[in-house]
C-alpha positions, 0 to 999 in steps of 0.5 A: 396555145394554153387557156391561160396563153391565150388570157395573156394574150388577150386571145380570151377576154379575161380569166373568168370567160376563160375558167368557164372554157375550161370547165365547158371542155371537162365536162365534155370529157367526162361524159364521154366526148371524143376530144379529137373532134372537139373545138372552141371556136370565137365569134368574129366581130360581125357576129357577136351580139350587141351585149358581148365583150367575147363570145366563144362556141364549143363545137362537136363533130358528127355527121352534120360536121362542125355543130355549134353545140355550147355558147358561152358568152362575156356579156361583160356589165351590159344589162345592168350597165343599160339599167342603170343608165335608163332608170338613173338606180345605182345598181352598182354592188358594194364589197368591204375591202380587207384593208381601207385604201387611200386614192388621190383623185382628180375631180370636177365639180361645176360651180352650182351656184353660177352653173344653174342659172347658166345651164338650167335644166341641161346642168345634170347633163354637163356634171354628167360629161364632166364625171365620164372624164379620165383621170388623165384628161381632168389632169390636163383640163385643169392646166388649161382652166389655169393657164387659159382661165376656161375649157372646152368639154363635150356635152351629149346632145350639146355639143362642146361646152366652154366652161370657165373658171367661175363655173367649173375647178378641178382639184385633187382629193384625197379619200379613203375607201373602205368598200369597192362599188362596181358592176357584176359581169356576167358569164353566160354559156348555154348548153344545146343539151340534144345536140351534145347528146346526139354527138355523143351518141355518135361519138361512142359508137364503134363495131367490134374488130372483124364483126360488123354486126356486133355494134357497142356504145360505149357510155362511160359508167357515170352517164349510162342510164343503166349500170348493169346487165344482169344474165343467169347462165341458164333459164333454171329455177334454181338460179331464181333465188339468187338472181333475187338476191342479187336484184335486191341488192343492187336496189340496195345500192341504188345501182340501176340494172337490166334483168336478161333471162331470154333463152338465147346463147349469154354470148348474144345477149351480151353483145345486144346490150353492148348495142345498149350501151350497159357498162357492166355485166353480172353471171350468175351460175352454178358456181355462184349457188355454191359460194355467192361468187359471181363474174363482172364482165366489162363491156368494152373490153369484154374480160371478166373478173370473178369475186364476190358480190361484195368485192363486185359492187365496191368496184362498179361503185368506184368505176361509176364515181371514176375513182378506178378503171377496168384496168384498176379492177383487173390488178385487184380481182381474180381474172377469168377467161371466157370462151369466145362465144360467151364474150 
């Protein structure tokens, strides 16, 4: 069933609720969320709050099971309804129509003049009781006051209450409205942030195929704290220059990135910050001295592209904002192999 199905449906309480649903879903997506151990769950009624219309919660899968993870909540126009009724403000807000509208409406009105005396200070009370009627129960009162010349009406904290007809009528008016006079509902989700994060945390993580060892998590470039790995080929000075260059660089374009020159095999060092989940890694090399060229290596996949720095930062910003893929990436720039150890 469609979000829209289930609005239809009345599944979902109304569009609004709905959009937000929707929105709550793609922002799991694009953060990495494996959507296969996603799902929206309603609240059963013996569990709703006391202010929602609806209430639905977003669950991630982990290793605690189902966890509760977003909530988002149709407290329709509670709170301000319960204001207004407690202060007697009118915190109802106004909206200019496009065009004016003209509305026939039935009306009750008590007679002021014999109702006080009658009523006292309980008359607010029944004028009260008289403005909650339905269009459809004023209509049918009205044929009652004519035929039987007096109504019954319910009165909070009176009872019934006879009216007849030196106290109360009911007509039709005609207005014309310019504004509408309503109040807001409000949509309210709320986002248990460590709870995503630890789902996700799980949710990327995976060992490469026949190495148990080599762990990776698998950040999507937009959320990785850390864009990329920057590895000299070998501990020598003179890849100093150029790997300075290259950090400055980076800086430049706000990229965050992590320096590697330890003296272990790059092969290791790519796969211990596969673990850290770095999306990206730059070589520097010998060739890179001789025609400022580098190769940009993926992590999940481990192929490698080779172009210039130039050509290399324009695709790590476009994978970063998801305007490309790897896959993208590989179609544009030269692919190199690498040898196993170095993958």
């Amino acid at each position: 069933m469609t979000v829209g199905e289930a609005v239809d449906k009345k599944v979902i309480d109304n569009e609004t609720l709905g959009y937000f649903l929707v929105r709550i879903m793609q922002f799991m997506q694009k953060i990495g969320i494996d959507m296969s151990k996603l799902r929206f769950r309603q609240h059963m009624e013996n569990e709703m709050a006391h202010y929602a219309a609806d209430c639905w919660d977003c669950e991630l899968l982990n290793s605690y099971g189902w966890t509760e993870c977003v909530g988002c909540a149709d407290r329709s126009a509670f709170d301000l309804s319960v204001h207004q009724k407690a202060t007697g403000v009118n915190l109802q807000i106004q909206e200019t129509l496009p065009e004016p509208i003209k509305s026939t409406e039935w009306v009750a009105q008590l007679n002021k003049k014999n109702s006080g005396p009658r009523f006292k200070k309980e008359v607010g009370k029944v004028q009260s009781a008289l403005d909650s009627l339905s269009q459809e129960l004023r209509e049918k009162l009205s044929i009652t006051l004519k035929d039987e010349g007096k109504v019954e009406v319910d009165v909070p904290e009176m009872g019934k209450v006879e009216l007849g007809n030196d106290l109360v009528k009911f007509e039709q008016e005609t207005t014309t409205r310019t504004t509408r006079e309503f109040i807001p509902n409000v949509i309210e989700p709320s986002f248990g942030i460590g709870r995503i994060l630890y789902s996700l945390l799980e949710h990327v993580w995976w060992t490469r195929e026949g190495d148990a060892a080599r762990a990776v998590m698998s950040f999507k470039p937009s959320v990785a704290p850390t864009k990329v790995l920057v590895v000299p080929l070998q501990k020598d000075s003179r890849l100093t220059p150029t790997v300075q260059a290259l950090e400055e660089r980076l800086d430049e374009e706000a990229i965050s990135y992590e320096l590697d020159q330890s003296g272990v095999s790059i092969g290791k060092r790519y796969s211990r910050n596969d673990e850290a989940g770095i999306p990206f890694g730059i070589t520097v090399d010998y060739e890179s001295l001789e025609d400022n060229s580098f190769t940009l290596r993926d992590r999940d996949t481990t192929k490698q592209v080779r172009a210039s720095l130039d050509d290399i930062v324009d695709a790590i910003h476009k994978m970063i904002k998801g305007k490309e893929s790897w896959a993208d990436v590989q179609k544009r720039l030269p692919v190199v192999e690498a040898k196993e150890e170095d993958k």
